[in-house]
N, C-alpha and C positions, 0 to 999 in steps of 0.2 A: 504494500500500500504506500501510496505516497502523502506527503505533508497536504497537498491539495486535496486529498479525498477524506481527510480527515476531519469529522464532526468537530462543530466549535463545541466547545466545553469540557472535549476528552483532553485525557491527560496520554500524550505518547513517549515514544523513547525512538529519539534518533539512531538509524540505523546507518543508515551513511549518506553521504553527499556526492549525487551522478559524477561522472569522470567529463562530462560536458562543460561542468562547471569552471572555469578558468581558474588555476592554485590561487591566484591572487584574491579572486574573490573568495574561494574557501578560506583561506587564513583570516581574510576579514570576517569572514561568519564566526570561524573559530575563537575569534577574538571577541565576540561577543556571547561564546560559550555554544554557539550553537555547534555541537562535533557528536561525532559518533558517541550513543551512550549517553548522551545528554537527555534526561528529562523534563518534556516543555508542556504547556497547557496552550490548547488552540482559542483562541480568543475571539477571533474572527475569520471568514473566510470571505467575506465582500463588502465592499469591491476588490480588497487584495488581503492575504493571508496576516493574521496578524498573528504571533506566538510568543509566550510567556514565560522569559528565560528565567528564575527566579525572580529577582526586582525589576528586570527588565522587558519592554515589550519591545517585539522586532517585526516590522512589516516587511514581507517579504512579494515580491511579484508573482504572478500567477506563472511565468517560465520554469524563475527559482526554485516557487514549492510542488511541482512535478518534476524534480532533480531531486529532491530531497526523500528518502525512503525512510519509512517509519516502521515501529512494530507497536500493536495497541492490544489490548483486551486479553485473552488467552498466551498469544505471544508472550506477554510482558510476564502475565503470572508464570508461564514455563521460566523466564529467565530469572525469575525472583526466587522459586525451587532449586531451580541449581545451583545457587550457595547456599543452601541450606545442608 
């Protein structure tokens, strides 16, 4: 699933960031926490993606968050068991 297809209100976990995306602009996402493994809250999805880095909200364009691949619901519970 991608950050675009993702209901506003859930809470997901960044899976990675497409190889589309030019490094320049990943490091600057990174730099705003958004990286693999990060847990964001979707806040908005119109007119453009908005997501909830911890204290930070980050609007993202509607390109961006179809590059952006997520894991939500059952996914997240399997990865929350296997540290257990």
């Amino acid at each position: 699933m991608t950050l675009a297809e993702a209901r506003r209100g859930t809470r997901v976990c960044i899976a990675g960031i497409g190889d589309a995306v030019p490094a320049a602009r990943r490091e600057h996402l990174q730099a705003y926490g958004l990286a693999a493994g990060q847990r964001v809250r979707v806040v908005q999805q119109s007119p453009v993606t908005v997501v909830q880095i911890e204290h930070t909200e980050l609007a993202l364009d509607a390109e961006l968050a179809c590059a952006i691949d997520v894991w939500t619901g059952e996914e997240l519970v399997d990865l929350e068991n296997d540290g257990t």
